[in-house]
KEFI-960057 format. One record per atom (N, C-alpha, C): residue in three letters; x negated, y negated, z negated. Coordinates in Angstrom, 1 decimal, padded with zeros to 4 digits. Layout:
[atom "Ala", [X, Y, Z]]
...
***
This chain:
[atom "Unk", [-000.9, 001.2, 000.0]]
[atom "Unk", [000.0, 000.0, 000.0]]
[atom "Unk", [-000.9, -001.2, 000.0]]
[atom "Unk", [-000.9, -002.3, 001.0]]
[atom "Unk", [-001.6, -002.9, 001.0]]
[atom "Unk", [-001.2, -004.7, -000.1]]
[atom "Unk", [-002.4, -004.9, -000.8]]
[atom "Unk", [-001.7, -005.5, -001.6]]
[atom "Unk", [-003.3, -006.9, -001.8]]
[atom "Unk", [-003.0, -008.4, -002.3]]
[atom "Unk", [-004.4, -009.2, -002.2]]
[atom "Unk", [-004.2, -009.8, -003.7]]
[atom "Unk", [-005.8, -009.6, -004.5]]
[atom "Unk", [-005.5, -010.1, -005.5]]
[atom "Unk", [-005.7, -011.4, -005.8]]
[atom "Unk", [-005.4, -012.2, -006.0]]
[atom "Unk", [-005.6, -013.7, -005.7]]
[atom "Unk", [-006.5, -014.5, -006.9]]
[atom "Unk", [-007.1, -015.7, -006.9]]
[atom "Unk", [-007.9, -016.3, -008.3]]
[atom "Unk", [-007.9, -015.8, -009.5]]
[atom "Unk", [-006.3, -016.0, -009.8]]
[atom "Unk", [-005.8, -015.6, -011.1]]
[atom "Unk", [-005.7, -014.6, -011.3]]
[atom "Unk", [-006.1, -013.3, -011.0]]
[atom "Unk", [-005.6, -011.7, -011.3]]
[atom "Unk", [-004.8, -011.5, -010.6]]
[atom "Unk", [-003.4, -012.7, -010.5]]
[atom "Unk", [-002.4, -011.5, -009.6]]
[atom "Unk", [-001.8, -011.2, -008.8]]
[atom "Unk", [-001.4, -009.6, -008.8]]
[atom "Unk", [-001.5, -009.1, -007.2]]
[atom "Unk", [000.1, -009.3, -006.2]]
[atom "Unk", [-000.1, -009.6, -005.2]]
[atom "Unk", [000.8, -010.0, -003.9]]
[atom "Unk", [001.1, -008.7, -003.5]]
[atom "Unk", [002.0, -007.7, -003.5]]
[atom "Unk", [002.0, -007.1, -002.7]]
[atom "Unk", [002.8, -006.8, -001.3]]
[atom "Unk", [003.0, -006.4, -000.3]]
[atom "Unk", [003.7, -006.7, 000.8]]
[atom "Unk", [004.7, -005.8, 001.1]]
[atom "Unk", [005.6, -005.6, 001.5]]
[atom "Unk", [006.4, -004.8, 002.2]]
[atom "Unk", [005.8, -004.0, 003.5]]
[atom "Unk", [005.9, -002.7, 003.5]]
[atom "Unk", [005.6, -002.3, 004.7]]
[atom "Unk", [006.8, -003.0, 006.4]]
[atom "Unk", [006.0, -003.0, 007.2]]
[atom "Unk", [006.5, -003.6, 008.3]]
[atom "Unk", [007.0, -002.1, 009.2]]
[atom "Unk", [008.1, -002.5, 009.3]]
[atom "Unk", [009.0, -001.1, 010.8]]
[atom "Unk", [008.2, -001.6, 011.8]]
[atom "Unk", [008.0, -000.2, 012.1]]
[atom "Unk", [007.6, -000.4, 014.0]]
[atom "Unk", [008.7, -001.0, 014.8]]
[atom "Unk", [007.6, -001.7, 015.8]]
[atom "Unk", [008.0, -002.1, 017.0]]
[atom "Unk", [008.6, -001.3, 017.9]]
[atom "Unk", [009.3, -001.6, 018.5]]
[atom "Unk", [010.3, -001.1, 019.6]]
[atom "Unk", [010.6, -001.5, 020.6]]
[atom "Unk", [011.2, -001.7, 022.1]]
[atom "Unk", [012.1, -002.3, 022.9]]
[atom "Unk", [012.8, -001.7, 022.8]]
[atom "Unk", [014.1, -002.7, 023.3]]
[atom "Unk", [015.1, -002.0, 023.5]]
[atom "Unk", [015.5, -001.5, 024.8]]
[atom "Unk", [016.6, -000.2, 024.9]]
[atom "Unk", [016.2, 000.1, 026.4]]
[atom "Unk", [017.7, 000.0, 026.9]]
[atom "Unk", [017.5, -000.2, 028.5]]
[atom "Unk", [019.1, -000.9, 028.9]]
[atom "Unk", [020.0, 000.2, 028.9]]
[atom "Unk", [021.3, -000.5, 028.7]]
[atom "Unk", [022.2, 001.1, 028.5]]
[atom "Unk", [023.4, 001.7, 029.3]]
[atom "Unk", [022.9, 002.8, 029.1]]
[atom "Unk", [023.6, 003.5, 030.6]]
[atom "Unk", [024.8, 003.4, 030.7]]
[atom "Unk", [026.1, 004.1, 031.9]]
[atom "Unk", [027.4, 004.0, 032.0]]
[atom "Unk", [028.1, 004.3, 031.2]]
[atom "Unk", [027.5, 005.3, 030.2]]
[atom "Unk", [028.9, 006.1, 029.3]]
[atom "Unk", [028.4, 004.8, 028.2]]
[atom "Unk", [027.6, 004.1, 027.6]]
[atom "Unk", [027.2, 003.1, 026.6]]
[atom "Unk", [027.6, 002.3, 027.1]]
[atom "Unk", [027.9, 001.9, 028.1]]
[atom "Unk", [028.9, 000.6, 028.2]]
[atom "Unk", [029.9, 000.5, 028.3]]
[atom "Unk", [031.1, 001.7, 029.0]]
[atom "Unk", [032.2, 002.5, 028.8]]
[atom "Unk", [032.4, 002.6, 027.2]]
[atom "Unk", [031.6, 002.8, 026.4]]
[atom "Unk", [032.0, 002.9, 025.3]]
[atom "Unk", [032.2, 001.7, 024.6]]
[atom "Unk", [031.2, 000.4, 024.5]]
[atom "Unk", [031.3, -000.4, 024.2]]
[atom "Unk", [033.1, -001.5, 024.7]]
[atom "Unk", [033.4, -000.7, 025.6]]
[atom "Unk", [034.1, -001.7, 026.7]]
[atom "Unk", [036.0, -001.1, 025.9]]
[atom "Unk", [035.4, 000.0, 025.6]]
[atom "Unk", [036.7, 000.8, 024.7]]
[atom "Unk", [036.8, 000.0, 023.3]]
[atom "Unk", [035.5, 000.1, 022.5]]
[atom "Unk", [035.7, -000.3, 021.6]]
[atom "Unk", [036.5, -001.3, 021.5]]
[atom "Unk", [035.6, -002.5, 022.4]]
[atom "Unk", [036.0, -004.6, 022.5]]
[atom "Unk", [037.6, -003.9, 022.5]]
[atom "Unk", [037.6, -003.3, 023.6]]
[atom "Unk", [039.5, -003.5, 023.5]]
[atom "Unk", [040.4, -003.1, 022.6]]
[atom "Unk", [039.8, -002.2, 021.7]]
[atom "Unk", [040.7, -001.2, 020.9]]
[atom "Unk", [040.6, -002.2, 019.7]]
[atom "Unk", [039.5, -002.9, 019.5]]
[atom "Unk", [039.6, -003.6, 018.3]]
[atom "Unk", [040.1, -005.3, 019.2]]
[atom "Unk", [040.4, -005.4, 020.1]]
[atom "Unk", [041.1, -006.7, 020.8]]
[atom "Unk", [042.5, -006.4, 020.1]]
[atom "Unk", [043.1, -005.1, 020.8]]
[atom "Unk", [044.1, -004.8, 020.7]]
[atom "Unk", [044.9, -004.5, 018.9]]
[atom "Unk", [043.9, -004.3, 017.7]]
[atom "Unk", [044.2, -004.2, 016.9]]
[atom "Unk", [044.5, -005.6, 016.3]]
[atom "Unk", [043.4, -006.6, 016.9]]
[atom "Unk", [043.6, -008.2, 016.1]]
[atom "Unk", [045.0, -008.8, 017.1]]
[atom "Unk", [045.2, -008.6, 017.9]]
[atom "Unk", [046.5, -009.3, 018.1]]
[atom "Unk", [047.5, -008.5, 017.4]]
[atom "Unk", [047.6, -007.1, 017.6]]
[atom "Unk", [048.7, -006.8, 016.9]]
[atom "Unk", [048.6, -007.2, 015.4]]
[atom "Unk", [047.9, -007.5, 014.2]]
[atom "Unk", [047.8, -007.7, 013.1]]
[atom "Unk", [047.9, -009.1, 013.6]]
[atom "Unk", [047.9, -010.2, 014.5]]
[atom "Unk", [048.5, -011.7, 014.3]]
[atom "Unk", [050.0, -011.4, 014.5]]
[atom "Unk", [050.1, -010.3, 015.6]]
[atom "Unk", [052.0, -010.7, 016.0]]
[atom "Unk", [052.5, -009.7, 014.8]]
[atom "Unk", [052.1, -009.1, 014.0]]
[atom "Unk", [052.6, -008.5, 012.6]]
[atom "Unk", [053.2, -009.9, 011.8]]
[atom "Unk", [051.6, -010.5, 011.4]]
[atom "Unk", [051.8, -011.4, 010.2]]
[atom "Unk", [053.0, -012.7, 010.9]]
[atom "Unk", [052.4, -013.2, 012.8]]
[atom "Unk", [053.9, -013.7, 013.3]]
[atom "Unk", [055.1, -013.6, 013.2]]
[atom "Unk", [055.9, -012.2, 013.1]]
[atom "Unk", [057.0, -011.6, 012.6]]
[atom "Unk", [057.4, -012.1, 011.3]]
[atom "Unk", [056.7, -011.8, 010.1]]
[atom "Unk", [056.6, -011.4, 009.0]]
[atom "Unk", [057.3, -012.8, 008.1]]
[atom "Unk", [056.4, -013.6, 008.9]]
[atom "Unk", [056.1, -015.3, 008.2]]
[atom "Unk", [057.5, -016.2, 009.0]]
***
């Protein structure tokens, strides 16, 4: 664990750092999916406005 003791005795120590990555672009069925999601949760927030619209 890498750690710096400074003038005074005391020690800094650091958090280890996560590896680096790219990201990689995403194929048909990953954007098909995403594209389900947006709408299924589109489709859930209007219906919970025209609920509370009713309601009120």
């Amino acid at each position: 664990m890498p750690y710096i003791k400074d003038e005074g005795g005391y020690l800094n120590n650091f958090a280890r750092e996560p590896k680096m990555y790219t990201a990689e672009p995403m194929d048909s069925s990953q954007k098909r999916n995403r594209y389900i999601l947006f709408g299924g949760a589109t489709v859930l927030v209007l219906g919970l406005i025209a609920v509370a619209a009713s309601i009120s």
